[in-house]
PQR file with spaces between the fields and no chain letter, atoms N, CA, C, O and H, PARSE charges and radii, in Angstrom:
ATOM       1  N    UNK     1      94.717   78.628   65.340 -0.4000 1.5000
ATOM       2  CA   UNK     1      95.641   79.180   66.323 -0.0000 2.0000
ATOM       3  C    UNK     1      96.412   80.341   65.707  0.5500 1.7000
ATOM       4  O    UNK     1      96.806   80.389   64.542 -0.5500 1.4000
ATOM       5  N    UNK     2      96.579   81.298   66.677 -0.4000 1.5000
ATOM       6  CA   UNK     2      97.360   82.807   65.798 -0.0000 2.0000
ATOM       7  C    UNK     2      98.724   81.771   66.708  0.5500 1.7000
ATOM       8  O    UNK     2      98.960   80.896   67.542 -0.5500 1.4000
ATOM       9  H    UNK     2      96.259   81.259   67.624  0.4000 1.0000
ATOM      10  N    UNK     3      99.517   83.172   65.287 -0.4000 1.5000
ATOM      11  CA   UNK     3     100.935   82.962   65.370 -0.0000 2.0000
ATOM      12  C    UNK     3     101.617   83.488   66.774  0.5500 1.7000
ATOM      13  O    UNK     3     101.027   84.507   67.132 -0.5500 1.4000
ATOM      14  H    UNK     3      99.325   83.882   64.610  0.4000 1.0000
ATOM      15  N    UNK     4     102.676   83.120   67.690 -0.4000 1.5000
ATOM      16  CA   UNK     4     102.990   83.973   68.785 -0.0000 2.0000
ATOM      17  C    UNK     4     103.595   85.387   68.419  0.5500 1.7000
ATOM      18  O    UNK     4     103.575   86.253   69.294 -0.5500 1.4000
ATOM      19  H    UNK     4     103.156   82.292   67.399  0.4000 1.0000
ATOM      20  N    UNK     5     104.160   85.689   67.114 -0.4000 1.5000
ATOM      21  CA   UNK     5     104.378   86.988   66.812 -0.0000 2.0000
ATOM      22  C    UNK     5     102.978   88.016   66.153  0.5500 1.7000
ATOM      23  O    UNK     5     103.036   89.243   66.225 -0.5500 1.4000
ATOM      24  H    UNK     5     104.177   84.985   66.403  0.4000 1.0000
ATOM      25  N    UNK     6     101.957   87.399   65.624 -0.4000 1.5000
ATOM      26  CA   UNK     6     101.056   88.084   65.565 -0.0000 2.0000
ATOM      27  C    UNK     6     100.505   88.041   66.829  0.5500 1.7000
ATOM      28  O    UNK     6     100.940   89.015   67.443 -0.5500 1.4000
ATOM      29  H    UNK     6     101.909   86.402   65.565  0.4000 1.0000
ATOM      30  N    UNK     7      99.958   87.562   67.337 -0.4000 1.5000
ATOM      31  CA   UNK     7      99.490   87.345   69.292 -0.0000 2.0000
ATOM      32  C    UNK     7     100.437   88.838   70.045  0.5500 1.7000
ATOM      33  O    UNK     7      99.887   89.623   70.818 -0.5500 1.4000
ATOM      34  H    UNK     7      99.605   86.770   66.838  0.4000 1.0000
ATOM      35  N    UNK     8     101.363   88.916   69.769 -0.4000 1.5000
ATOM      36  CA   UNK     8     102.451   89.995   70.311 -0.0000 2.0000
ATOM      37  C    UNK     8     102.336   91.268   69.959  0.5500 1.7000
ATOM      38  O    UNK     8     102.551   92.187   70.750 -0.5500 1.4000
ATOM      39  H    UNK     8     101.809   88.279   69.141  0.4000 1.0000
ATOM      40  N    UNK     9     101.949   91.453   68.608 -0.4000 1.5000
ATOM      41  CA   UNK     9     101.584   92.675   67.903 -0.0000 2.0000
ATOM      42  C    UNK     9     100.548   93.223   68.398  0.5500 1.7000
ATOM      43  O    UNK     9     100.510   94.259   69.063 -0.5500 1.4000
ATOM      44  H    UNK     9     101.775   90.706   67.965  0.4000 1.0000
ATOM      45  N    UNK    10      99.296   92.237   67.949 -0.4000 1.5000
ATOM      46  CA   UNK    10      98.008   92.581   68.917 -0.0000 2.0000
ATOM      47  C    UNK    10      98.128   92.764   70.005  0.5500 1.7000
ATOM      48  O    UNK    10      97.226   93.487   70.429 -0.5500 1.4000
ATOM      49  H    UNK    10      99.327   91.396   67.409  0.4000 1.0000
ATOM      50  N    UNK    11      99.006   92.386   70.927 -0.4000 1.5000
ATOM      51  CA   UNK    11      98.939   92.995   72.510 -0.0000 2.0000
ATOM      52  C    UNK    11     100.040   93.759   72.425  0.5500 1.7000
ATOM      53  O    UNK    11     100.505   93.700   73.564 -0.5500 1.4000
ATOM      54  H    UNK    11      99.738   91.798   70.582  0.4000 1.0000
ATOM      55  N    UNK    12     100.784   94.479   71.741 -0.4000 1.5000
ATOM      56  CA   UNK    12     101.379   95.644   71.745 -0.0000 2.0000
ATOM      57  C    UNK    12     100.619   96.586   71.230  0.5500 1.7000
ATOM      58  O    UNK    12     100.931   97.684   71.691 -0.5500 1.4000
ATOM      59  H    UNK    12     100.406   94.527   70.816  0.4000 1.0000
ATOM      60  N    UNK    13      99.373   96.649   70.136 -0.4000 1.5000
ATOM      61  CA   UNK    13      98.391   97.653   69.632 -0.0000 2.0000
ATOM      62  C    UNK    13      97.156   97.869   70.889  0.5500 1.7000
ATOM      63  O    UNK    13      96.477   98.895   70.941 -0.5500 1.4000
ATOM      64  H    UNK    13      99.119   95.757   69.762  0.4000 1.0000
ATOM      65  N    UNK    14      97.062   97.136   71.512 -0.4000 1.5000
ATOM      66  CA   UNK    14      95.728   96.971   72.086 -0.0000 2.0000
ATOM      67  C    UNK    14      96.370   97.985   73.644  0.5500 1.7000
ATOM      68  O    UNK    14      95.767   98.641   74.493 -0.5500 1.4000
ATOM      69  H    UNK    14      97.613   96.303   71.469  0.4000 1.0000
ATOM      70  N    UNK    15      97.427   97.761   73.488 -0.4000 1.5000
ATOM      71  CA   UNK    15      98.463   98.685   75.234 -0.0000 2.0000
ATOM      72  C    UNK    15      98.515   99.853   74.874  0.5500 1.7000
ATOM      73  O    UNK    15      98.101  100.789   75.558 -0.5500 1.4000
ATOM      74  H    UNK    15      97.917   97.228   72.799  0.4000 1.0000
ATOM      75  N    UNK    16      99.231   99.997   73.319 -0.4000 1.5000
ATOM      76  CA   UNK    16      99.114  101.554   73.319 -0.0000 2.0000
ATOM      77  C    UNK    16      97.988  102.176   72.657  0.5500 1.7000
ATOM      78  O    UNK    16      97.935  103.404   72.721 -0.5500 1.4000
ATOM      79  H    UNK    16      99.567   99.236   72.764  0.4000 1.0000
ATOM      80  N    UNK    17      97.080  101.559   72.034 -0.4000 1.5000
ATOM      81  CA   UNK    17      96.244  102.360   71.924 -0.0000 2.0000
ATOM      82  C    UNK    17      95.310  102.503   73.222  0.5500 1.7000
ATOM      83  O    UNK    17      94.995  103.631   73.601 -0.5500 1.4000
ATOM      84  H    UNK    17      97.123  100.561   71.982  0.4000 1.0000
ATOM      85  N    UNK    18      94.945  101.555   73.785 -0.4000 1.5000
ATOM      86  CA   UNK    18      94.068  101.527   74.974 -0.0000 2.0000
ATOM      87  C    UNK    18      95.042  102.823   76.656  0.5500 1.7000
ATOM      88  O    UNK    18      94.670  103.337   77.711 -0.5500 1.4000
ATOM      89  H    UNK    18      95.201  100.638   73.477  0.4000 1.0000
ATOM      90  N    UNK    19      95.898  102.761   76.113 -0.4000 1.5000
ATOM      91  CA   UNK    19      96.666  103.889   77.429 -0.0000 2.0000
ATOM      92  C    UNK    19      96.618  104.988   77.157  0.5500 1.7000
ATOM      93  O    UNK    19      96.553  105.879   78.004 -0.5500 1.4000
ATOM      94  H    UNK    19      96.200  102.344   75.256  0.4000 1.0000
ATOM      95  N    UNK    20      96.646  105.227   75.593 -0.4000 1.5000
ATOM      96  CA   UNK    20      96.143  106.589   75.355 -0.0000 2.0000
ATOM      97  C    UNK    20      94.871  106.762   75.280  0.5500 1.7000
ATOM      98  O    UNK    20      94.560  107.878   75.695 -0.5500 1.4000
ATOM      99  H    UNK    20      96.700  104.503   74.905  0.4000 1.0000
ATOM     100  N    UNK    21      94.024  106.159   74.942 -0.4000 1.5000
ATOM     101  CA   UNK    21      92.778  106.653   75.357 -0.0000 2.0000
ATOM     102  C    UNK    21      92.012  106.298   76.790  0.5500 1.7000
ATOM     103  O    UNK    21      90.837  106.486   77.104 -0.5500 1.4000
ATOM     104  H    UNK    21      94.277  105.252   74.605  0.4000 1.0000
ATOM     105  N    UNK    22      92.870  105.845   77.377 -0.4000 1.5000
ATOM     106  CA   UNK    22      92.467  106.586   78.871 -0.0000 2.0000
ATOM     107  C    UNK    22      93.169  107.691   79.465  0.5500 1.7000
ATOM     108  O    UNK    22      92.660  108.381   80.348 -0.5500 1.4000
ATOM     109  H    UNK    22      93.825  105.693   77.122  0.4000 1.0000
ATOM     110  N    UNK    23      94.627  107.927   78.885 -0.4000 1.5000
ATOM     111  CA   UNK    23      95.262  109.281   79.581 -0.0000 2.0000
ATOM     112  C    UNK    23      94.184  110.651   79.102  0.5500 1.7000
ATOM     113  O    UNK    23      93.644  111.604   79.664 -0.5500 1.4000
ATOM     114  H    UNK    23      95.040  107.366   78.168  0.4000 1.0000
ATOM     115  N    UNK    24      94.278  109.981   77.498 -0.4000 1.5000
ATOM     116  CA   UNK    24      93.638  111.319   77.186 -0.0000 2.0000
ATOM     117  C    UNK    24      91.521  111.641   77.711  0.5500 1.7000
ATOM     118  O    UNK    24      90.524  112.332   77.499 -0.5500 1.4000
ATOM     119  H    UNK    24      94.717  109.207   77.042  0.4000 1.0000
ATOM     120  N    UNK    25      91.857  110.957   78.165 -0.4000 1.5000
ATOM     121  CA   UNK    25      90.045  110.893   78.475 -0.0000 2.0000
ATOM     122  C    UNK    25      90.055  111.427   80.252  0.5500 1.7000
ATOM     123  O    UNK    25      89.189  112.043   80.873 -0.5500 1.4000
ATOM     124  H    UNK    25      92.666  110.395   78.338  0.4000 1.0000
ATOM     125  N    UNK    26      91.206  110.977   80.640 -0.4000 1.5000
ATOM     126  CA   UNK    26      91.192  111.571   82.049 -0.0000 2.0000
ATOM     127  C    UNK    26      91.557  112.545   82.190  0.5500 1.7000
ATOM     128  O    UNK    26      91.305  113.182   83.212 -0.5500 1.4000
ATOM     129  H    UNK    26      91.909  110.477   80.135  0.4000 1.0000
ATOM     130  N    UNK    27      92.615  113.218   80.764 -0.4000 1.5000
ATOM     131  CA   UNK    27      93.036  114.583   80.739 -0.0000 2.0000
ATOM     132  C    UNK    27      91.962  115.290   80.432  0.5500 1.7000
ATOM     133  O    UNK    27      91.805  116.337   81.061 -0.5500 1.4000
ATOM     134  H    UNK    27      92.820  112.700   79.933  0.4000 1.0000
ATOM     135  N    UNK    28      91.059  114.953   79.508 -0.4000 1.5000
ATOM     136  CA   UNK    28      89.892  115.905   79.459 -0.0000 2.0000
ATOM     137  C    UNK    28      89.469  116.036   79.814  0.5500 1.7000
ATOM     138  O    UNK    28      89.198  117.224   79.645 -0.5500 1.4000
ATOM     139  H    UNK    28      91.186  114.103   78.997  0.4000 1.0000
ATOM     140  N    UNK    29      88.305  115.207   81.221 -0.4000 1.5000
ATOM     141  CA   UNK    29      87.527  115.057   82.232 -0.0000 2.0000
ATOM     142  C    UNK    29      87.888  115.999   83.363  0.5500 1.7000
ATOM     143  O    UNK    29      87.190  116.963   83.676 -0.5500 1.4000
ATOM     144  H    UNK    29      88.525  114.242   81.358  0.4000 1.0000
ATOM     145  N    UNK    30      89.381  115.553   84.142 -0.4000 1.5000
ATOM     146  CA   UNK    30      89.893  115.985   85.087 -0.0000 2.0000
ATOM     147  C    UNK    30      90.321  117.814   84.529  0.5500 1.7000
ATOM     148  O    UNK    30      90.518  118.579   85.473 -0.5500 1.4000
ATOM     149  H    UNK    30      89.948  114.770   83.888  0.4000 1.0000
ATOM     150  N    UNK    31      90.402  118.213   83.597 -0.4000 1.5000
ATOM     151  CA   UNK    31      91.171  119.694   82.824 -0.0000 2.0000
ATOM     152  C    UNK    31      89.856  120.675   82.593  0.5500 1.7000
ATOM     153  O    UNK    31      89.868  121.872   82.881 -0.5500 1.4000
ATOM     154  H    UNK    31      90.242  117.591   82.830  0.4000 1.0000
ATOM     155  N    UNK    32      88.907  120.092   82.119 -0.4000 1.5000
ATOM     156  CA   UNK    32      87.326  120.305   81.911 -0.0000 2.0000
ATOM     157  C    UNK    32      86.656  120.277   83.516  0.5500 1.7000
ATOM     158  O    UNK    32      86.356  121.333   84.073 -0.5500 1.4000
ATOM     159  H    UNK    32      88.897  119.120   81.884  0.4000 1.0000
ATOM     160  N    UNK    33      86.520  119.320   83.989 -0.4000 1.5000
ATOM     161  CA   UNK    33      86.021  119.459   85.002 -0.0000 2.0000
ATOM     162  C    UNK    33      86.680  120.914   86.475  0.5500 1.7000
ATOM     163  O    UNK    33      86.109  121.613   87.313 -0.5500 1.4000
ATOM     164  H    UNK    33      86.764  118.462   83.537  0.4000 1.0000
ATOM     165  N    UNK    34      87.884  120.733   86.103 -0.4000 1.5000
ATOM     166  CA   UNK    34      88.641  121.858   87.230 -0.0000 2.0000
ATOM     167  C    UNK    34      88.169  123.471   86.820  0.5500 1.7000
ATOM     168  O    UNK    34      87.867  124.400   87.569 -0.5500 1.4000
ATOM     169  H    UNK    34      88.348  120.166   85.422  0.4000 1.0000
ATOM     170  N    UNK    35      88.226  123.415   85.525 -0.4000 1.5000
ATOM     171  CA   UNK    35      88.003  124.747   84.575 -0.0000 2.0000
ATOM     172  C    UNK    35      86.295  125.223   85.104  0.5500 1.7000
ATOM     173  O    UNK    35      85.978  126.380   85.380 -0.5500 1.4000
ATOM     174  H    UNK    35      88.471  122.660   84.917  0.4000 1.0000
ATOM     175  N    UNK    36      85.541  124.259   85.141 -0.4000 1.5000
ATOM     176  CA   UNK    36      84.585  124.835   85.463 -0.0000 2.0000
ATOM     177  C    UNK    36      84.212  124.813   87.281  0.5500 1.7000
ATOM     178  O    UNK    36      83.498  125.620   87.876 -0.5500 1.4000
ATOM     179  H    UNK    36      85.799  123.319   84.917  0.4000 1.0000
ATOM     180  N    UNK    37      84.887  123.723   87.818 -0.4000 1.5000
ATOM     181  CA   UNK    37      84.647  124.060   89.457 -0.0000 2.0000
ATOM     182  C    UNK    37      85.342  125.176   89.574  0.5500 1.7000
ATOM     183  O    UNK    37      84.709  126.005   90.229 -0.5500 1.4000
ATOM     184  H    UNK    37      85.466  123.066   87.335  0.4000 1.0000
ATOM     185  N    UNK    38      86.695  125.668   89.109 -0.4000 1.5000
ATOM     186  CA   UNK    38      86.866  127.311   89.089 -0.0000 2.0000
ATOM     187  C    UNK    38      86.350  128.451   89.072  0.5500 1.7000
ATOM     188  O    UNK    38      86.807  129.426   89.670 -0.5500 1.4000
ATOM     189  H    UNK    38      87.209  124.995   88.577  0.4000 1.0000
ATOM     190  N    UNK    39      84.981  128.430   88.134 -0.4000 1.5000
ATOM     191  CA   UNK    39      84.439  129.245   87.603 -0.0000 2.0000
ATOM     192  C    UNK    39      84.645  129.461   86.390  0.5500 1.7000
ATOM     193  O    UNK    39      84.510  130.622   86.006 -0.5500 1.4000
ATOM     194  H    UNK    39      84.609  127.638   87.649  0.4000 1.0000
ATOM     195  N    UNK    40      84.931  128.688   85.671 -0.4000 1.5000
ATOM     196  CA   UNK    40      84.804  128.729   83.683 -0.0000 2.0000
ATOM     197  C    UNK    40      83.401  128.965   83.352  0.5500 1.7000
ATOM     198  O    UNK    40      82.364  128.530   83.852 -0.5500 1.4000
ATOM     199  H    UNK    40      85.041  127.744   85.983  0.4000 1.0000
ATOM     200  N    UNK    41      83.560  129.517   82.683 -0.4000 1.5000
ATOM     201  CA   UNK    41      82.124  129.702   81.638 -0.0000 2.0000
ATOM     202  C    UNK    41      81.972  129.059   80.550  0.5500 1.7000
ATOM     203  O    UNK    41      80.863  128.529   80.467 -0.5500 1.4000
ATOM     204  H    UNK    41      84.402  129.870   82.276  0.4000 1.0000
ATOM     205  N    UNK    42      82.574  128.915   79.781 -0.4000 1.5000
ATOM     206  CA   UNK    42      82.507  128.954   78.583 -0.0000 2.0000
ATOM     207  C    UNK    42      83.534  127.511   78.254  0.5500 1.7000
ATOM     208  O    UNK    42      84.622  127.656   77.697 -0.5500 1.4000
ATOM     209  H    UNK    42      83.475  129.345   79.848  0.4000 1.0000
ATOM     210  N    UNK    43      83.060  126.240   78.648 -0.4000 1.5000
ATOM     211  CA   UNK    43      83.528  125.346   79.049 -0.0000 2.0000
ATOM     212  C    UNK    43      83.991  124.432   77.543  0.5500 1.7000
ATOM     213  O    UNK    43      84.994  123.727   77.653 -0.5500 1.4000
ATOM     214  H    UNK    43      82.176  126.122   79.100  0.4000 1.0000
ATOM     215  N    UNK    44      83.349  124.449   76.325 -0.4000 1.5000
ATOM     216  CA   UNK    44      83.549  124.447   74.764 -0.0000 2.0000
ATOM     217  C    UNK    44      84.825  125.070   74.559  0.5500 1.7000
ATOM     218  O    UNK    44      85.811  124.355   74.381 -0.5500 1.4000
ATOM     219  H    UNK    44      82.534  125.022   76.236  0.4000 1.0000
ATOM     220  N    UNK    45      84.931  126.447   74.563 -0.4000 1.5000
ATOM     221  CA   UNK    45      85.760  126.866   73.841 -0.0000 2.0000
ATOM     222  C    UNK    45      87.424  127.021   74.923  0.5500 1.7000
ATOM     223  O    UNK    45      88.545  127.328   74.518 -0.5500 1.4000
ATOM     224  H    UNK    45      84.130  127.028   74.708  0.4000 1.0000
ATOM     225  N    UNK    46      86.978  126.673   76.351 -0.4000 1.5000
ATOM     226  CA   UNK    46      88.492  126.113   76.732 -0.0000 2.0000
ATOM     227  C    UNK    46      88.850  124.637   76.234  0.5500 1.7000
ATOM     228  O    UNK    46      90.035  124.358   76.415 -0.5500 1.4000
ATOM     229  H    UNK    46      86.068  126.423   76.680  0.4000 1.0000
ATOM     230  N    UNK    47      88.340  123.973   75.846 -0.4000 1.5000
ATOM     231  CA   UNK    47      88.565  122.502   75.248 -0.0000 2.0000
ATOM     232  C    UNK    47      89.247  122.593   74.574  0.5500 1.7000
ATOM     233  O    UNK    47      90.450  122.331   74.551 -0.5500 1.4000
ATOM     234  H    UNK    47      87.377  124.199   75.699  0.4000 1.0000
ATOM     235  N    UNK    48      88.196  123.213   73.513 -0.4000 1.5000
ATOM     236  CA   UNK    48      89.228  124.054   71.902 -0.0000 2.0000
ATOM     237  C    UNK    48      90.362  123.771   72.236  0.5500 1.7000
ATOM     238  O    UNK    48      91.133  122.864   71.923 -0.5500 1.4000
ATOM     239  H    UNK    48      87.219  123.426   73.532  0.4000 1.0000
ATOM     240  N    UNK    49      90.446  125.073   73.258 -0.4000 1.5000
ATOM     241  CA   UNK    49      92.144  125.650   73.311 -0.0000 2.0000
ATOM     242  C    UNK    49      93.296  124.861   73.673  0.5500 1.7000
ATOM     243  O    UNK    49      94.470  125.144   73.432 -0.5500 1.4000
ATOM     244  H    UNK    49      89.820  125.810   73.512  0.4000 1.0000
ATOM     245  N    UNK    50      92.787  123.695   74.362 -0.4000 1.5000
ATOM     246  CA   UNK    50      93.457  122.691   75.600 -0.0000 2.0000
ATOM     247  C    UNK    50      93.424  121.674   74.549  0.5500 1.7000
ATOM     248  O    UNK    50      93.653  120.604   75.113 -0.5500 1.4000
ATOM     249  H    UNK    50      91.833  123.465   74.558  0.4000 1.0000
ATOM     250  N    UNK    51      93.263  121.498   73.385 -0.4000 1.5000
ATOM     251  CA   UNK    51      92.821  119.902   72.817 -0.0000 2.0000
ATOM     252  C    UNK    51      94.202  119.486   72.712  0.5500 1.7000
ATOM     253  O    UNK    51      94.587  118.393   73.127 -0.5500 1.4000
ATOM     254  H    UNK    51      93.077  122.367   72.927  0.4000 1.0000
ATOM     255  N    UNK    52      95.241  120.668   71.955 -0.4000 1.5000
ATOM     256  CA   UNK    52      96.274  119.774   71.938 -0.0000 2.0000
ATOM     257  C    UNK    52      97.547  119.288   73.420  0.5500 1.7000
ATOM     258  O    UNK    52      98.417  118.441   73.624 -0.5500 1.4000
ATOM     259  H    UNK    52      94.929  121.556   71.618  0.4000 1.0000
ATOM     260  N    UNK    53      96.859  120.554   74.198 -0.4000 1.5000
ATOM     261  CA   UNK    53      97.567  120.073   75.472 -0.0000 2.0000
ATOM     262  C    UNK    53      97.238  118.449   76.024  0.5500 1.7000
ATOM     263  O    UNK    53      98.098  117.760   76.575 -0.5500 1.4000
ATOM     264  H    UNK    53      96.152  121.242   74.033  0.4000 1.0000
ATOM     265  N    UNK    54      95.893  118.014   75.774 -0.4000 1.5000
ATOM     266  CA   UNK    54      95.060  116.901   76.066 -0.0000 2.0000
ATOM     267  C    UNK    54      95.521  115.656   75.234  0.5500 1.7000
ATOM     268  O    UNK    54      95.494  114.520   75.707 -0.5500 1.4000
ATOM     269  H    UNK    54      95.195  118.573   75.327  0.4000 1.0000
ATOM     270  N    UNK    55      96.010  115.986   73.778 -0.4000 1.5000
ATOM     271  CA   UNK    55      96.232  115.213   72.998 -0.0000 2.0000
ATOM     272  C    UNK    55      97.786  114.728   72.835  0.5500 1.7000
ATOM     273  O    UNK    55      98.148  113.726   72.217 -0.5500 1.4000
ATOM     274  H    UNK    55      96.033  116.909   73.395  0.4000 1.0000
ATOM     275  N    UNK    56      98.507  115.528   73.429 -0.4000 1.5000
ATOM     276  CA   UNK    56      99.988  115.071   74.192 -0.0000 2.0000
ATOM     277  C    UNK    56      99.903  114.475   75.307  0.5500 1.7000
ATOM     278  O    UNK    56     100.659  113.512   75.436 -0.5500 1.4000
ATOM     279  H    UNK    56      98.213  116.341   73.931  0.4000 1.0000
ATOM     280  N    UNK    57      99.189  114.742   76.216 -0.4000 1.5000
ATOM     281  CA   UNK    57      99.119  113.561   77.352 -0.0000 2.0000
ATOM     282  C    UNK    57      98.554  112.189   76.949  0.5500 1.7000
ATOM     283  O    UNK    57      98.674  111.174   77.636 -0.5500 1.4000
ATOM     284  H    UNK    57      98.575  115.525   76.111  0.4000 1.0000
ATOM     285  N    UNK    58      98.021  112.252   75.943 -0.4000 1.5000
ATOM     286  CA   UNK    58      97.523  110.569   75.152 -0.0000 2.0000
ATOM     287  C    UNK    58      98.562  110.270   74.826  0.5500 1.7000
ATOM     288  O    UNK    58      99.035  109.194   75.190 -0.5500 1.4000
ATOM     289  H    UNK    58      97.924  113.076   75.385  0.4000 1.0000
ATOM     290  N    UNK    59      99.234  111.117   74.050 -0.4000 1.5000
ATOM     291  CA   UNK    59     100.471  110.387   73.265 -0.0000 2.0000
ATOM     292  C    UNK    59     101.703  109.628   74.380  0.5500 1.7000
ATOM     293  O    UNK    59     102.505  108.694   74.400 -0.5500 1.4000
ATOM     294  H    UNK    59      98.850  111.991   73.754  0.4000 1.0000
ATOM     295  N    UNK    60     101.226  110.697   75.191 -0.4000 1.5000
ATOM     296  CA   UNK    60     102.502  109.888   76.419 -0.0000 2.0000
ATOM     297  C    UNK    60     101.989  108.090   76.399  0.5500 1.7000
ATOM     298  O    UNK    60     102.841  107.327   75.944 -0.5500 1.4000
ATOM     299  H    UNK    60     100.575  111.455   75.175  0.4000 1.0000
ATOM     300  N    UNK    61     100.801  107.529   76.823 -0.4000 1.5000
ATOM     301  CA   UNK    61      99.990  107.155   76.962 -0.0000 2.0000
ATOM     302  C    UNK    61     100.300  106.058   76.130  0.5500 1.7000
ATOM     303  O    UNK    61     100.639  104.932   76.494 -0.5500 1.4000
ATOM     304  H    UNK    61     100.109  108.149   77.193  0.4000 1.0000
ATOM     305  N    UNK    62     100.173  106.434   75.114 -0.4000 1.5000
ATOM     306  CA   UNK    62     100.733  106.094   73.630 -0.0000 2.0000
ATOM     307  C    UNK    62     102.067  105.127   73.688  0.5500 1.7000
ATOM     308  O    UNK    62     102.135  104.041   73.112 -0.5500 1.4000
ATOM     309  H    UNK    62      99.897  107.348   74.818  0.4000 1.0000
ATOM     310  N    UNK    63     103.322  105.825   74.639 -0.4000 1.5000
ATOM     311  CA   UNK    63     104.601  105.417   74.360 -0.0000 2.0000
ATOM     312  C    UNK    63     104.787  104.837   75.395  0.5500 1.7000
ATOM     313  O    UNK    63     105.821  104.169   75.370 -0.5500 1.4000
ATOM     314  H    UNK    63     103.267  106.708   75.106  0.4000 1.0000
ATOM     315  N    UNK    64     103.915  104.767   76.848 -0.4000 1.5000
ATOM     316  CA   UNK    64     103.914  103.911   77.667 -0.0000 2.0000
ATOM     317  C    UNK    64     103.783  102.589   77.493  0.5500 1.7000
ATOM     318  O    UNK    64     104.385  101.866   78.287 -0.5500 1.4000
ATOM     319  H    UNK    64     103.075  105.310   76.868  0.4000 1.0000
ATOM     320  N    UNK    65     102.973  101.970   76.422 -0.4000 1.5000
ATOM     321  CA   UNK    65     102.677  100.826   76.230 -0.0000 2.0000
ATOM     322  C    UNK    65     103.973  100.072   75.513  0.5500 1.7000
ATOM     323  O    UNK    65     104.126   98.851   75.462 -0.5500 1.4000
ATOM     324  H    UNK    65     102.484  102.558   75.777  0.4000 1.0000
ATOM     325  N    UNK    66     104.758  100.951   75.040 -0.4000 1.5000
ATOM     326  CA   UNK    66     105.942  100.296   73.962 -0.0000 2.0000
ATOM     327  C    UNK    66     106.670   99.476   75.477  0.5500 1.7000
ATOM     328  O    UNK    66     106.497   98.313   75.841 -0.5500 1.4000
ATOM     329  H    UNK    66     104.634  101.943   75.082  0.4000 1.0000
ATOM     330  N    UNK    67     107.451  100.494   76.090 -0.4000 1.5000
ATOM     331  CA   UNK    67     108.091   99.398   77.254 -0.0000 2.0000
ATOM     332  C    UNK    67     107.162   97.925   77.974  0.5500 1.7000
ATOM     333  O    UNK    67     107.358   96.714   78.078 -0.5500 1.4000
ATOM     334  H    UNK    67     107.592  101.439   75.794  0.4000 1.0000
ATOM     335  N    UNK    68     106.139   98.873   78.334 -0.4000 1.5000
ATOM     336  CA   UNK    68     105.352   97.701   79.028 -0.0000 2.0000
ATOM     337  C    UNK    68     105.119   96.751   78.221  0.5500 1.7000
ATOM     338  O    UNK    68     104.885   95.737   78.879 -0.5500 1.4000
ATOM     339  H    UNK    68     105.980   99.856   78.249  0.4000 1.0000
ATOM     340  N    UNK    69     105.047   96.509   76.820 -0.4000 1.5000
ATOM     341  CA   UNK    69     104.818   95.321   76.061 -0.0000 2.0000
ATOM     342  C    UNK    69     106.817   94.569   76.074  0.5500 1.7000
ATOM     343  O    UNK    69     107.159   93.412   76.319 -0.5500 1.4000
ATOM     344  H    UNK    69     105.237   97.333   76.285  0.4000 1.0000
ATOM     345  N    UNK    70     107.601   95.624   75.760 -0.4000 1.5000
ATOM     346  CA   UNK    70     108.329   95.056   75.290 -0.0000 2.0000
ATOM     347  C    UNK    70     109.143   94.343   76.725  0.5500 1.7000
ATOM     348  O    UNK    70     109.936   93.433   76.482 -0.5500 1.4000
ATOM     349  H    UNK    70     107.323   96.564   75.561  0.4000 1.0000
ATOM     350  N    UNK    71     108.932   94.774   78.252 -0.4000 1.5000
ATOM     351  CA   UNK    71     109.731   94.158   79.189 -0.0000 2.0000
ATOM     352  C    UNK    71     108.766   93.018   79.464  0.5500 1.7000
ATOM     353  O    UNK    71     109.307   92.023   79.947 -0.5500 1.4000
ATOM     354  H    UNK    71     108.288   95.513   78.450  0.4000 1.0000
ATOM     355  N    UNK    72     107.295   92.935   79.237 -0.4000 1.5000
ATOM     356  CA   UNK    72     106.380   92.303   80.529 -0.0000 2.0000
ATOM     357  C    UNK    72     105.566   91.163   79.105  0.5500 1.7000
ATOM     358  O    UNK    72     105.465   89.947   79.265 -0.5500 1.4000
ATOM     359  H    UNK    72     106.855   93.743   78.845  0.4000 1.0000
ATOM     360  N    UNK    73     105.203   91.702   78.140 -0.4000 1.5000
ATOM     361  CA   UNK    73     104.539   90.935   77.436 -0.0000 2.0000
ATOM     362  C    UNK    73     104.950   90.265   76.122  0.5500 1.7000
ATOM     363  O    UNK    73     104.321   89.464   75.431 -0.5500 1.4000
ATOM     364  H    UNK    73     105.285   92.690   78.010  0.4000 1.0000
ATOM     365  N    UNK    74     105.610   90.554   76.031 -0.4000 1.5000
ATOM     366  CA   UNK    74     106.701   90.285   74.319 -0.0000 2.0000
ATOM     367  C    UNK    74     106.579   88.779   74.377  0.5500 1.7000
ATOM     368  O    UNK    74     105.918   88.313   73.449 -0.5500 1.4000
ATOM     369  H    UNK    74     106.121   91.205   76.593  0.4000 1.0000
ATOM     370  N    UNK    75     106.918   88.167   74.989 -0.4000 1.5000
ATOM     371  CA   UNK    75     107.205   86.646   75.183 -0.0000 2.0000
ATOM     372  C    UNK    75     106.142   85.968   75.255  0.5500 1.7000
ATOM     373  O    UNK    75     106.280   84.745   75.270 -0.5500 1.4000
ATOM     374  H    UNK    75     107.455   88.546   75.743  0.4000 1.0000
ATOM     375  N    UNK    76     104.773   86.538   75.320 -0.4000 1.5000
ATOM     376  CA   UNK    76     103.185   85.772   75.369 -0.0000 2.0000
ATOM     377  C    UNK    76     103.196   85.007   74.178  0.5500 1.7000
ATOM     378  O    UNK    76     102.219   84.321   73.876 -0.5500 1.4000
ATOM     379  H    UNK    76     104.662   87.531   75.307  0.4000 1.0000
């Protein structure tokens, strides 16, 4: 049997890492995908440019999970 404070950790790692990698996967999809129904060309090297715009919307992603563990799941 895990401990209820290790049990807590793991579902505080598993929220924020798992929210950022869906913000940031929908930021790339949805940012990538618009760029070229626009008319982008060169659909690589706007990525490039956008990675860290893409990689701050993960991080949000990231800090979403801190509340949501700490109001809704802390006590599992």
């Amino acid at each position: 049997m895990m401990n209820s404070k290790v049990k807590s950790i793991i579902i505080l790692l598993y929220l924020c890492v798992s929210l950022f990698i869906a913000l940031f996967v929908m930021a790339v999809f949805f940012g990538v995908l618009g760029y070229w129904v626009g008319g982008g060309g060169d659909v690589l090297s706007f990525f490039i440019s956008k990675f860290s715009s893409y990689f701050k919307v993960g991080l949000v992603g990231f800090l979403i999970g801190i509340p949501l563990w700490f109001f809704y799941y802390r006590n599992i």
